[in-house]
SEVEX-569614 format. One line per field, with one value per residue: residue number from 1; residue in one letter; x, y, z of N, C-alpha, C in turn. Coordinates in pm, 1 decimal. Layout:
pos = NUM|... $
code = A|... $
n.x = X|... $
n.y = Y|... $
n.z = Z|... $
ca.x = X|... $
ca.y = Y|... $
ca.z = Z|... $
c.x = X|... $
c.y = Y|... $
c.z = Z|... $
//
This chain:
pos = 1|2|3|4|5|6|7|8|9|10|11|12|13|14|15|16|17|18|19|20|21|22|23|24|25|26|27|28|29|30|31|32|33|34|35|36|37|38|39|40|41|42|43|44|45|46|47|48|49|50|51|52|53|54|55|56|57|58|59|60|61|62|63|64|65|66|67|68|69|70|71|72|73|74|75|76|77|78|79|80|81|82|83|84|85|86|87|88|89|90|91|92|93|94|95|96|97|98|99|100|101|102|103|104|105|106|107|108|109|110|111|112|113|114|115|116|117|118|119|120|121|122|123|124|125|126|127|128|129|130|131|132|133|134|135|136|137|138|139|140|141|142|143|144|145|146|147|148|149|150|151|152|153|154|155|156|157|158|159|160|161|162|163|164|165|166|167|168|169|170|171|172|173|174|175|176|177|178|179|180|181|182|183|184|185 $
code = X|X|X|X|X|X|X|X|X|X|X|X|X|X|X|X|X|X|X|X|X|X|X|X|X|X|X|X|X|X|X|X|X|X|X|X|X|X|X|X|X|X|X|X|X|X|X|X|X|X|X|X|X|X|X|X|X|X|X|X|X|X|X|X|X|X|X|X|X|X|X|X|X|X|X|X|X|X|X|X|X|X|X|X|X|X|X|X|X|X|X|X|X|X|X|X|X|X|X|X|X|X|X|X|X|X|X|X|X|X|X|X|X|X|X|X|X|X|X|X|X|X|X|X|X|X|X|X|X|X|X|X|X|X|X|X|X|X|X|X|X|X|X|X|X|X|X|X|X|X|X|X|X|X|X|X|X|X|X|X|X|X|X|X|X|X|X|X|X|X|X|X|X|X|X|X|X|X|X|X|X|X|X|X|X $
n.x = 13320.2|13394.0|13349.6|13135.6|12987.2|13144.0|12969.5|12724.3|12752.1|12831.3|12558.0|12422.1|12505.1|12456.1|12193.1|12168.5|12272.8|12074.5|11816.3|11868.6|11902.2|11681.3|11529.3|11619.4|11486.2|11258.4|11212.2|11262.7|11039.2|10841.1|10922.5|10890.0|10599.2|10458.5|10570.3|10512.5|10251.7|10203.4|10413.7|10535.4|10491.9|10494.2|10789.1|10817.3|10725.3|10915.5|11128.5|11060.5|10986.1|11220.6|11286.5|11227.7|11043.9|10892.8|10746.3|10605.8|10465.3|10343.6|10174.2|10019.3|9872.1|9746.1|9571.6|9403.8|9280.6|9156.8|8980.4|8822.9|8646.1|8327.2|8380.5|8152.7|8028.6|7948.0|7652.6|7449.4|7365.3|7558.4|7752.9|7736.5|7711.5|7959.7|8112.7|7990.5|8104.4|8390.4|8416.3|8385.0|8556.3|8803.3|8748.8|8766.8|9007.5|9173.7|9149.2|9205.4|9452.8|9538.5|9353.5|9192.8|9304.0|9298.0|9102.1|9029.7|9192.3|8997.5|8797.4|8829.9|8893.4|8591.5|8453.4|8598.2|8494.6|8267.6|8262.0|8278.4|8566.2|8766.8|8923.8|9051.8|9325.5|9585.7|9819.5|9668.6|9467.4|9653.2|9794.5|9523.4|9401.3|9641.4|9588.3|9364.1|9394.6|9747.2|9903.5|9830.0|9837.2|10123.1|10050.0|9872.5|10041.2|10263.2|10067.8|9983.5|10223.7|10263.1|10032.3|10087.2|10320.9|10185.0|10013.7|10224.4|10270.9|10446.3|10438.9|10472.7|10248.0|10286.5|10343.5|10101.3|9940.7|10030.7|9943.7|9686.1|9681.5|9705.7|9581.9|9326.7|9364.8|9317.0|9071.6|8894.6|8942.0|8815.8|8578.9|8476.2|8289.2|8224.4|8287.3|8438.3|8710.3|8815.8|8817.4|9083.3|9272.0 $
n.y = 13086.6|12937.0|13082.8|13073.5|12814.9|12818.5|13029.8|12880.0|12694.0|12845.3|12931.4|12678.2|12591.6|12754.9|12745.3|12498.7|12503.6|12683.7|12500.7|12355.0|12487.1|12581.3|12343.0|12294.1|12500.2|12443.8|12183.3|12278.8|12435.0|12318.8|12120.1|12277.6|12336.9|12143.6|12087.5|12374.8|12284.7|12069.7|12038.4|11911.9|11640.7|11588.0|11574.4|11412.6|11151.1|11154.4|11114.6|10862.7|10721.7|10791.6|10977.0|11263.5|11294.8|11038.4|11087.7|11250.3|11142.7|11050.4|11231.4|11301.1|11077.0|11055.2|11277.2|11206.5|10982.8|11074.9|11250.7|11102.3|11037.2|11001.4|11255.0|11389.3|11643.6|11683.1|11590.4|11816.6|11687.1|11470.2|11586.3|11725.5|11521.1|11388.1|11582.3|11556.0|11310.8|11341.5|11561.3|11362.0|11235.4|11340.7|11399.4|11131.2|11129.0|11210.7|11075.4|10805.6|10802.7|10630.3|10454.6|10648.9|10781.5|10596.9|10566.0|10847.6|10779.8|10567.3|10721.5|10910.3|10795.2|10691.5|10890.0|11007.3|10786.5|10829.2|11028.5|10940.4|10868.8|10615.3|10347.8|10125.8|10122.3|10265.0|10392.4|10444.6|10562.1|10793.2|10898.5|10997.6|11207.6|11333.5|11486.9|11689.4|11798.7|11877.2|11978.4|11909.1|11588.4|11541.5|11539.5|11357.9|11132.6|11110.7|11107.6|10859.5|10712.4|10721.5|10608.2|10340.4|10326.0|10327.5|10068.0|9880.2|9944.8|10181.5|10453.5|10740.5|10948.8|11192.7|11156.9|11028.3|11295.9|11464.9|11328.0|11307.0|11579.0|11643.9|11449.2|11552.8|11839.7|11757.7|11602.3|11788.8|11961.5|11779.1|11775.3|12013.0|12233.4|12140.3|12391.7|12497.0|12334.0|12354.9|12637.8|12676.5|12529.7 $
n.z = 5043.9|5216.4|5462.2|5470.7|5536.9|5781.1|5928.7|5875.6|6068.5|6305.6|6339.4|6352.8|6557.8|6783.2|6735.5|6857.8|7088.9|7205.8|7205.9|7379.7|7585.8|7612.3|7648.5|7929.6|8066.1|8031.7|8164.6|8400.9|8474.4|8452.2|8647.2|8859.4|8885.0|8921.2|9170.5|9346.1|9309.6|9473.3|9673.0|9922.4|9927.9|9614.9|9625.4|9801.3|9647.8|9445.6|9557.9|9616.0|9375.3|9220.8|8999.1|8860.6|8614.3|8641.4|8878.2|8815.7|8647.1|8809.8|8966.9|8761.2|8685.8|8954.6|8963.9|8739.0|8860.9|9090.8|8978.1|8821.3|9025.5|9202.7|9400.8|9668.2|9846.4|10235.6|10386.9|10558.6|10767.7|10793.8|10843.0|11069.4|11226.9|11242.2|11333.7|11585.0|11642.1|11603.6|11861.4|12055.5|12039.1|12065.0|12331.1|12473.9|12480.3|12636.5|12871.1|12717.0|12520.1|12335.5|12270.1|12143.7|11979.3|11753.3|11686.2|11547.8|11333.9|11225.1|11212.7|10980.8|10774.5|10760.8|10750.6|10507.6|10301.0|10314.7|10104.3|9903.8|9874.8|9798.9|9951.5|10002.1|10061.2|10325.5|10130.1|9896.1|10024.9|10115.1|9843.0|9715.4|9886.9|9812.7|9611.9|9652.9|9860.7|9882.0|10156.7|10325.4|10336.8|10403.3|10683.3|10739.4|10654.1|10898.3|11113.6|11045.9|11079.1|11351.6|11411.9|11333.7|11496.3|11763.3|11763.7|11802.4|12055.3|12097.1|12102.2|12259.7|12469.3|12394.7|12144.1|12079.1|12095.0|11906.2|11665.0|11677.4|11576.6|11399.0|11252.0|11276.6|11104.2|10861.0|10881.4|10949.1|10673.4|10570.8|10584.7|10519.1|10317.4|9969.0|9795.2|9902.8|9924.5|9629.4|9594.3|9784.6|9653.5 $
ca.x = 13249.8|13424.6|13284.6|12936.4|12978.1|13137.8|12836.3|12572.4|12800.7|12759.7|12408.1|12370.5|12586.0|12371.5|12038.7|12129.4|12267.5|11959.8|11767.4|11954.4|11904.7|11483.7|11479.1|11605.4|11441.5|11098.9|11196.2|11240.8|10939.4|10743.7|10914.5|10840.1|10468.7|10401.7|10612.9|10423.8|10104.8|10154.3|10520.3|10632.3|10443.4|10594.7|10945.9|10827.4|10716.4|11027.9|11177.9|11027.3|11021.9|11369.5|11337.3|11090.0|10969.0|10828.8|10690.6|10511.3|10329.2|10198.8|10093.7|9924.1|9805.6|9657.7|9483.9|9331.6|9209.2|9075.0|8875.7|8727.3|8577.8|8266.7|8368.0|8082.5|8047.0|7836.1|7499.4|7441.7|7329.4|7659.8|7892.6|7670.8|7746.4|8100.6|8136.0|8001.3|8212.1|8514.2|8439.5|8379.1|8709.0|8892.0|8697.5|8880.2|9187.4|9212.4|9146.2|9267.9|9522.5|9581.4|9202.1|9095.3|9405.3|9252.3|8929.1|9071.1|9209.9|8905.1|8700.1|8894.2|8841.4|8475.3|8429.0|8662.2|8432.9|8141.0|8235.2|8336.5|8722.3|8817.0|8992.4|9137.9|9485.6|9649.0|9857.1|9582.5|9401.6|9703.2|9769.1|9419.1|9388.8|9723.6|9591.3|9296.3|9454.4|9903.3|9958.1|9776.7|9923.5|10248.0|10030.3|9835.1|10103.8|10302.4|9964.7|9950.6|10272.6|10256.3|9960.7|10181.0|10371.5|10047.8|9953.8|10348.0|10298.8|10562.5|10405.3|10410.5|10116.0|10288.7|10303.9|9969.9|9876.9|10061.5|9883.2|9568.8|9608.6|9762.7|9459.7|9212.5|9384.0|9215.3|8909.5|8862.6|8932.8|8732.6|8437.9|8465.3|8165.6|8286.9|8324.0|8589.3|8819.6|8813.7|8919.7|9216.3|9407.0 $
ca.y = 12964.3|12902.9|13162.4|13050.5|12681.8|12850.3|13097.9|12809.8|12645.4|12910.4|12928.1|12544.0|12526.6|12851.8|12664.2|12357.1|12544.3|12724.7|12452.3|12227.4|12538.0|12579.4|12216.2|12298.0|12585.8|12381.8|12088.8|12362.1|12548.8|12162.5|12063.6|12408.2|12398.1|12044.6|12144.5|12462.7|12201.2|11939.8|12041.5|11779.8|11511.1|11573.9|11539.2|11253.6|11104.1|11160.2|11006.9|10714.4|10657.1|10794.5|11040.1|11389.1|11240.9|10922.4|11152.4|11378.2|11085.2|10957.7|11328.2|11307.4|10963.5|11053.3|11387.7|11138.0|10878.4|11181.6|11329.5|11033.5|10961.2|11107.4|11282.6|11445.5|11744.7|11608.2|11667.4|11857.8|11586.7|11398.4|11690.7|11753.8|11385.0|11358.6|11666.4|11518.3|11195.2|11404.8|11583.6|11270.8|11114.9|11441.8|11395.2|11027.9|11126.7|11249.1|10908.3|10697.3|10817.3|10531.9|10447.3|10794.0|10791.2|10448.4|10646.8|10890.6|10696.1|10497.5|10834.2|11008.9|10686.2|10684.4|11037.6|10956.6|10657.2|10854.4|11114.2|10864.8|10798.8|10472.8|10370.8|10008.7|10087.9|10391.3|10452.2|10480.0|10719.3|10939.7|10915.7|11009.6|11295.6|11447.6|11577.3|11749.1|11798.9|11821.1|12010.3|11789.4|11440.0|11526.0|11514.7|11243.5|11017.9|11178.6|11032.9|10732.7|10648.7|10728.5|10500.0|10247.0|10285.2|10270.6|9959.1|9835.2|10034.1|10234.3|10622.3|10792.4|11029.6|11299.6|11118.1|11046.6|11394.0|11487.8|11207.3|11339.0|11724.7|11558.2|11384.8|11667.7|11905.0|11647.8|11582.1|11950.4|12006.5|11682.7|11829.7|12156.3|12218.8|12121.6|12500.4|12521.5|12244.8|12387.2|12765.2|12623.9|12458.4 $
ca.z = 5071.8|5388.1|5571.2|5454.2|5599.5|5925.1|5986.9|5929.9|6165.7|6413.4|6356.8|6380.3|6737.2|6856.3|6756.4|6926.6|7191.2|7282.0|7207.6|7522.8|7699.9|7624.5|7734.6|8072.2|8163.8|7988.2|8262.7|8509.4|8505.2|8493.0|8792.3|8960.6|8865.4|9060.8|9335.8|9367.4|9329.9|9565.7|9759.0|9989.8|9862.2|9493.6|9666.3|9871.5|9523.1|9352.8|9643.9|9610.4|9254.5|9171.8|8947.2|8849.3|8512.6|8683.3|8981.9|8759.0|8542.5|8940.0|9006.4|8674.4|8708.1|9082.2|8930.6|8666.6|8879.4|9093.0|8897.8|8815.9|9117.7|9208.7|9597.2|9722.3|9964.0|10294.6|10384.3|10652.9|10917.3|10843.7|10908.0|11237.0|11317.0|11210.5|11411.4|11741.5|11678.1|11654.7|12011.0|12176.3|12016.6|12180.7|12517.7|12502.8|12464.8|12801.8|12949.9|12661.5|12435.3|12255.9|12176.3|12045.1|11825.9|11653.9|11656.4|11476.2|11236.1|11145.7|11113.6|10878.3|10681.2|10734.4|10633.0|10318.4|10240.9|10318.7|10062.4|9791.1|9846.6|9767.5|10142.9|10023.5|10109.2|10311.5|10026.7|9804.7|10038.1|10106.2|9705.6|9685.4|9929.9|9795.2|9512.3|9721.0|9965.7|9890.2|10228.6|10442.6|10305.1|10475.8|10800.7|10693.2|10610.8|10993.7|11153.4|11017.7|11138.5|11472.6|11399.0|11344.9|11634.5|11906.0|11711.5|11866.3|12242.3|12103.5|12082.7|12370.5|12494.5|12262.6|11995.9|12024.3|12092.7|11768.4|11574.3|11675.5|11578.0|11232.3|11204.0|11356.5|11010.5|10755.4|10932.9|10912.3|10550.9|10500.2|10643.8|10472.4|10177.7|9822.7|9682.6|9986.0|9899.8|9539.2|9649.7|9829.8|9523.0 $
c.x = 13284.7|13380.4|13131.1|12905.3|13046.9|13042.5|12738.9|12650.2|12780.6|12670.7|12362.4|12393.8|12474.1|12222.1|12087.5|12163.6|12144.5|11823.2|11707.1|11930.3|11753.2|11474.5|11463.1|11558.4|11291.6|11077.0|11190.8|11102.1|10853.2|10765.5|10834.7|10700.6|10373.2|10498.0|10554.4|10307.9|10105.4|10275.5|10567.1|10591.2|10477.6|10739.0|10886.5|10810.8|10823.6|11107.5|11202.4|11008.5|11117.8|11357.5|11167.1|11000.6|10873.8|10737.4|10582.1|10416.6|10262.8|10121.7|9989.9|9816.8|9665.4|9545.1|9344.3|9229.4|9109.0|8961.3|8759.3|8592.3|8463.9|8253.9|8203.4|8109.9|7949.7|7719.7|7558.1|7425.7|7479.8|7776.9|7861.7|7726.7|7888.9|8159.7|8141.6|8085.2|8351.5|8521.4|8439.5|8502.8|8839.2|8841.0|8798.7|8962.3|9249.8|9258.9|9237.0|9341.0|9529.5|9448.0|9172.2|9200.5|9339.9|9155.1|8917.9|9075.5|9122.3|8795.5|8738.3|8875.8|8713.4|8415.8|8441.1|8579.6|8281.2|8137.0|8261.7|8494.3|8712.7|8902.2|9020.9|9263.9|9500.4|9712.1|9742.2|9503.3|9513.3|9734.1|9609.2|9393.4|9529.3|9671.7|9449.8|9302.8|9629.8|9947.9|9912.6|9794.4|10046.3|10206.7|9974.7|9907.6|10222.3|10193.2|9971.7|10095.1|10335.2|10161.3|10019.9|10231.4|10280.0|10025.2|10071.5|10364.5|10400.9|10604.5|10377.7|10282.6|10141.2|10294.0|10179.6|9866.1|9888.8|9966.4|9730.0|9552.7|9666.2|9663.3|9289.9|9279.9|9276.9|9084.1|8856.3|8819.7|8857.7|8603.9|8404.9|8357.0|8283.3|8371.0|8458.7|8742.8|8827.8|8903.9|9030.1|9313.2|9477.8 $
c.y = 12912.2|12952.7|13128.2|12932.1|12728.4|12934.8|12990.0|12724.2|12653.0|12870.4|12788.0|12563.7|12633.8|12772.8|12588.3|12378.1|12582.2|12606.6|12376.6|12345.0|12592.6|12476.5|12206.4|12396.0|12536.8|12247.7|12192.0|12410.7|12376.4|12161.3|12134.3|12417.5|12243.5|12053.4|12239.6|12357.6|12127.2|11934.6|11907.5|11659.5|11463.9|11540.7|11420.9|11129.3|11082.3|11087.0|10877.7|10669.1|10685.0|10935.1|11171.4|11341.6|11127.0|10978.9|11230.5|11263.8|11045.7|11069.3|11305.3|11209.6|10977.9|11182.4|11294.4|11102.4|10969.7|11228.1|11279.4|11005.6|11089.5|11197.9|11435.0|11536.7|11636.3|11670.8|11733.8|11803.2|11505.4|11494.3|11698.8|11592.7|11337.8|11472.5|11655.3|11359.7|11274.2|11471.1|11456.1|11175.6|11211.8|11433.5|11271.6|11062.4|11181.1|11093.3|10799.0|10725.1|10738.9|10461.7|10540.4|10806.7|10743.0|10504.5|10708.0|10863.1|10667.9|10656.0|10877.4|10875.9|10693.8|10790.3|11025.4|10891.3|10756.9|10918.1|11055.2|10836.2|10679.9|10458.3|10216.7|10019.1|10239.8|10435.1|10516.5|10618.9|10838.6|10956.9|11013.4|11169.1|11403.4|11520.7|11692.8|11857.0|11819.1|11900.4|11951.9|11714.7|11434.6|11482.9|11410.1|11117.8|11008.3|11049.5|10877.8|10637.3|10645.1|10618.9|10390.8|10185.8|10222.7|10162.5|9863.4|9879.5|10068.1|10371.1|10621.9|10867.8|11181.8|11310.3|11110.8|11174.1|11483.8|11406.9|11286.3|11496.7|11679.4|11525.9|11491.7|11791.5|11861.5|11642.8|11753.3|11996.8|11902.8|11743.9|11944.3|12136.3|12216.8|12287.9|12541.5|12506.1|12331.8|12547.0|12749.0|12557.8|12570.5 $
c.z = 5210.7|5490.6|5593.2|5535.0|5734.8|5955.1|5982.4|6031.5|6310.2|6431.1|6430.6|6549.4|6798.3|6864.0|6850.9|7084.8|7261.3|7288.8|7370.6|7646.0|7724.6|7690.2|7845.7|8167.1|8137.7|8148.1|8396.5|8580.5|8503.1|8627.6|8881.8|8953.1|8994.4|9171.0|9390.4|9371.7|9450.5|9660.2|9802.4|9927.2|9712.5|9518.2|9720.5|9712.7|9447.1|9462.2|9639.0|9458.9|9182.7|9089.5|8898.3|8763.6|8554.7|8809.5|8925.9|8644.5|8658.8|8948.2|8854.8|8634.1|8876.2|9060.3|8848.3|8707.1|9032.3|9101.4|8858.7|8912.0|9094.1|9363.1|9584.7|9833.7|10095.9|10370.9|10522.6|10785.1|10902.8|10849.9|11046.6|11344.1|11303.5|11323.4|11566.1|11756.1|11719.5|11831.9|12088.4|12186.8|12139.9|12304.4|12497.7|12525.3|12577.4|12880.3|12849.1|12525.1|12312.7|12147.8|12054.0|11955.2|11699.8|11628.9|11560.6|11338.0|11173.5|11089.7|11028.6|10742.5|10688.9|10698.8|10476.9|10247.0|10216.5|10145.5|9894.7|9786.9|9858.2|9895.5|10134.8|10104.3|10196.5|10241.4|9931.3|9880.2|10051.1|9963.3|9641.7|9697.4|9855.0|9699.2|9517.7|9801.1|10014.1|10032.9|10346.6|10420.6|10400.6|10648.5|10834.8|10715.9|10801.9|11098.8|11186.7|11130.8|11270.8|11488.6|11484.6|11472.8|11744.4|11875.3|11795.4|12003.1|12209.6|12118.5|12197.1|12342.2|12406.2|12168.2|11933.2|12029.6|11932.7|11666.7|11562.8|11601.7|11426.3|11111.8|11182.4|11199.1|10890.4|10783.3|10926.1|10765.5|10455.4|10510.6|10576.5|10323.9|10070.1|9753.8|9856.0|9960.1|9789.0|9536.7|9683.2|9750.1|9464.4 $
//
């Protein structure tokens, strides 16, 4: 009888062992699947809200709200015209750094808007775009705050040259037809 209550003993400690040790290769392979999804921007996430579990209900919360929306690809006349705004923002930027940055800026928002993103907040659009988009957010969010700075005369002319090719990634993959974006996830 003793041996019988130390083998389910074993058994028990072995279950609960492997149990504790499914759990962490189950949290493992989670973490690893939105880090593989969305990289820096899942670390920047966890960053900022402390911990993976709370990072992984925003990624699942920002897929949600997403999905919802309805983004559109864009016609053909407003890629053609988004296209010649962009050259004429890069002709600026010779002469006025600091303008065609802001230019920048606002297009990549008026594209966004065009295509259905929601463009209340920059959080909300880089939230928005990460899940479109998770390797261009990091440049996105890079951008923005060089932004920032020009808004303070504080970016030099390489900052704002950076800002612009930051910005000039997005505007690219904004522009790109619907079954594009889609391939690329």
């Amino acid at each position: 009888m003793n041996s019988t209550i130390y083998i389910i003993g074993v058994i028990l400690l072995l279950a609960i062992i492997g149990g504790i040790v499914g759990l962490i290769f189950a949290v493992r392979n989670r973490s690893k699947k939105y880090n593989d999804k969305y990289g820096a921007e899942y670390q920047n996430t966890i960053k900022t809200l402390g911990n993976e579990k709370k990072a992984q209900n925003e990624m699942d919360e920002r897929e949600k709200h997403v999905g919802g929306l309805e983004i559109r690809p864009l016609t053909e006349e407003e890629h053609t015209l988004y296209l010649a705004n962009w050259a004429a923002i890069q002709a600026k930027f010779v002469d006025n750094p600091s303008q065609a940055t802001v230019e920048a800026d606002h297009l990549i928002m008026e594209v966004m808007q065009t295509r259905n993103y929601p463009i209340s907040s920059f959080e909300q659009r880089a939230a928005d775009i990460s899940i479109n988009y998770p390797k261009l957010v990091t440049n996105y969010r890079a951008a923005r705050e060089i932004a920032k700075k020009n808004d303070r005369r504080e970016a030099s002319t390489e900052d704002l040259r950076k800002a612009l090719v930051y910005y000039r990634s997005l505007f690219d993959e904004l522009l790109e037809p619907e079954y594009a974006m889609v391939d690329k996830q």
